[in-house]
C-alpha positions in Angstrom: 115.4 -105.6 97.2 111.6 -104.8 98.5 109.8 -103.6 95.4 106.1 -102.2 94.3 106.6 -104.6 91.3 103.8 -106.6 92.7 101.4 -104.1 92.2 100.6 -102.8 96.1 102.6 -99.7 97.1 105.5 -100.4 99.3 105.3 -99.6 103.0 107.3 -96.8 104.2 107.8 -96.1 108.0 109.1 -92.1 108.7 111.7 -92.0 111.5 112.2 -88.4 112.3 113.3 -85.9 115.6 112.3 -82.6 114.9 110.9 -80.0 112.6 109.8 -83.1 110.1 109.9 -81.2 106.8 112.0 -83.8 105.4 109.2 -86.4 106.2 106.3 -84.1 105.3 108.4 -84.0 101.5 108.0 -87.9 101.7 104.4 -87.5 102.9 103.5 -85.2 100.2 104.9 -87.5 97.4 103.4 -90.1 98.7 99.4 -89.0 97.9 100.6 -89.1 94.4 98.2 -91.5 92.2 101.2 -93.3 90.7 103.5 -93.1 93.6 105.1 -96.3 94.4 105.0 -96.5 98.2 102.7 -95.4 101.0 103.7 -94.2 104.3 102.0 -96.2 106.9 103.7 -94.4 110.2 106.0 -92.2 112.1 108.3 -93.3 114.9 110.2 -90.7 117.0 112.2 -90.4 119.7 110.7 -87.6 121.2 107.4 -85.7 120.9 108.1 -83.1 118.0 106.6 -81.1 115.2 107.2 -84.2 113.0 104.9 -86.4 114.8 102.2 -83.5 114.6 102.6 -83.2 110.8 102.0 -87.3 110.2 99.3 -86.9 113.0 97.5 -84.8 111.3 98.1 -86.8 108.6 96.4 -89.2 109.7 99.1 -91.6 110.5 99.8 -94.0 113.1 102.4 -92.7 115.1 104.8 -94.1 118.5 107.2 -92.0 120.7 110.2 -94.2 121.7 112.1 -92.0 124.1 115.5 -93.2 125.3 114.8 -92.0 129.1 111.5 -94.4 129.3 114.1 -97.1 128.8 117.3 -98.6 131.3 119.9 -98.8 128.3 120.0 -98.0 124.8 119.6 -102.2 123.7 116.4 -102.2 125.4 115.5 -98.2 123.8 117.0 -100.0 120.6 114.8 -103.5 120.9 111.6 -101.1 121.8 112.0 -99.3 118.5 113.0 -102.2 116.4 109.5 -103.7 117.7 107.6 -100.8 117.1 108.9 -100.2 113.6 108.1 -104.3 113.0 104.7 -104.0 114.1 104.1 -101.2 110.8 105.1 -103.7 108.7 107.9 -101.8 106.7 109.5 -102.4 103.0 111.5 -99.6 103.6 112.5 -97.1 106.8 113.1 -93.6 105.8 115.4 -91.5 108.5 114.1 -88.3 107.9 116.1 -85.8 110.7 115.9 -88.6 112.8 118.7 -88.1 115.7 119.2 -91.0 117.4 122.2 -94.0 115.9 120.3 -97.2 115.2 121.5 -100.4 117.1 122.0 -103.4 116.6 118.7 -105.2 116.8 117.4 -102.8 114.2 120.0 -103.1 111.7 119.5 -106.3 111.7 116.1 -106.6 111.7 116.0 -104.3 108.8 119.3 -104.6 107.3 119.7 -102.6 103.7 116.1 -101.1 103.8 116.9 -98.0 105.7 117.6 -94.9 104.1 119.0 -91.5 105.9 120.0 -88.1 104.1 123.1 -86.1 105.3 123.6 -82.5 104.6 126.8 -82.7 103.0 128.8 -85.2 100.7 129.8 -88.1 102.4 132.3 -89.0 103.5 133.2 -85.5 104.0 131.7 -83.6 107.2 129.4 -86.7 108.9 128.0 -85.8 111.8 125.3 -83.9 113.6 127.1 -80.7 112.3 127.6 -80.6 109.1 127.3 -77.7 107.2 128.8 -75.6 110.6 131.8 -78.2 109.8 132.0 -77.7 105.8 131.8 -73.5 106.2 134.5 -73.9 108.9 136.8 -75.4 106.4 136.4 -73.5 103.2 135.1 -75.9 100.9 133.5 -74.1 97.8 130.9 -77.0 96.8 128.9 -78.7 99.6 125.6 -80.9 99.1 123.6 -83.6 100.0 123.8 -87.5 100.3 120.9 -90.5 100.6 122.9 -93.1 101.9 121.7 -96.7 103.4 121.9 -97.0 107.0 124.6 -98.8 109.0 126.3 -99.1 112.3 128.4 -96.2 112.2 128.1 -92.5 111.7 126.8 -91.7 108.6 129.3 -94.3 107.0 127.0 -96.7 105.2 126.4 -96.8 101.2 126.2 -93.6 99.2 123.0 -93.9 96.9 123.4 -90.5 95.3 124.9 -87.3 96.1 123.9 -83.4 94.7 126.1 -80.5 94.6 125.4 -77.5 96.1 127.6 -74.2 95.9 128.7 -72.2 99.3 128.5 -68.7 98.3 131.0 -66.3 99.9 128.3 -64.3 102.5 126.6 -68.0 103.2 125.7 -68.7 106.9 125.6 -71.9 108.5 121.4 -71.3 108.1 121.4 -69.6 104.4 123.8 -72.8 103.3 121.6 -75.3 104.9 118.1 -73.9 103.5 119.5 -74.0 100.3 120.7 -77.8 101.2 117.7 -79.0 102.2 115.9 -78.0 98.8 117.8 -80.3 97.4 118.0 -83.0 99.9 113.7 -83.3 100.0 114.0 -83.7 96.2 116.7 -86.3 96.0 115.1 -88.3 98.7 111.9 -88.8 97.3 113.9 -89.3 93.7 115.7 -92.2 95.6 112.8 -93.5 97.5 110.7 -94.0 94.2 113.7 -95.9 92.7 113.7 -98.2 95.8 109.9 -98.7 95.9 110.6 -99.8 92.2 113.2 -102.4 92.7 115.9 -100.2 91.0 118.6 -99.9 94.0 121.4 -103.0 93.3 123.6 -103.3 96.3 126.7 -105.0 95.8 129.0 -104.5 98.6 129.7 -100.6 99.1 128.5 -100.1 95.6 124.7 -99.1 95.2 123.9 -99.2 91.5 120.2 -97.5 90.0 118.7 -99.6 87.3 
């Protein structure tokens, strides 16, 4: 796996939608003096508060929207070159809405990471903690999980707990979630930017 072992911080690229508070956690750990990886750009889909925080950054940044483009290959090839062009070691989804294709997976195959608010395979999807209050479940969470073609379906890298209390709402549950989800992905992000993420197969060991 891409490493900082060399000495020069790995380069992170941010793709994120909306509200970016899961990239501005990256960004933040990032101006650490012994951080392990830079970010060196933001890629969206859509103009958003997200590119405004790495803007103001003072990142590079590129809006990719889908309706500047006749299909989603050629939104997909678009983005794939974009994000090539930054020169990434690793691709951090951070909110980022849109399901990768096939020229970016493999183009960057087992150096994207995503987080989901809940723990995988339970409750994928663009609802997720609407879906885990709707069933009951006492414990919820969070998962960073390596990127493939499907829904939320690739690698689990790590997972936190989180309790639902018994007056939780679908927006009390999900602050809570996201605490934990910032810190886990900058945890996991470090470890990659070391070299300590072992993938073998649908097993994702930390060394």
């Amino acid at each position: 796996m891409v490493s900082a072992e060399s000495g020069a911080p790995c380069r992170v690229v941010l793709l994120a939608s909306g509200a970016g508070t899961l990239a501005q956690s990256v960004l933040d750990s990032a101006g650490g003096s012994d951080c392990p990886y830079r970010v060196v750009g933001l890629v969206s889909d859509r103009h958003c508060e997200a590119v405004s925080r790495a803007e103001d950054a003072g990142l590079s940044t590129i809006v990719i929207r889908p309706a500047d483009h006749p299909d989603r290959s050629a939104w997909d090839s678009a983005l794939t070159e974009a994000v090539c062009g930054m020169r990434p070691d690793w691709i951090v989804s951070a909110g980022f809405m849109r399901i990768l294709g096939e020229a970016f997976l493999g183009e960057f195959a087992g150096r994207v990471l995503n987080t989901h608010p809940a723990l995988l395979p339970s409750f994928p999807g663009a609802h997720a903690v609407r879906d885990a209050l709707a069933y009951g479940v006492m414990v919820t969470g969070c998962t960073v999980h390596l990127v493939d073609a499907g829904v939320d379906t690739g690698p689990v890298v790590a997972q936190c707990a989180v309790d639902v209390l018994s007056d939780d709402t679908e927006s009390s549950l999900h602050e809570r979630i996201k605490i934990v989800e910032r810190e886990l992905l900058v945890d996991i992000l470090e470890a990659a930017a070391r070299g300590r993420l072992h993938i073998e197969g649908r097993k994702v060991h930390l060394s």
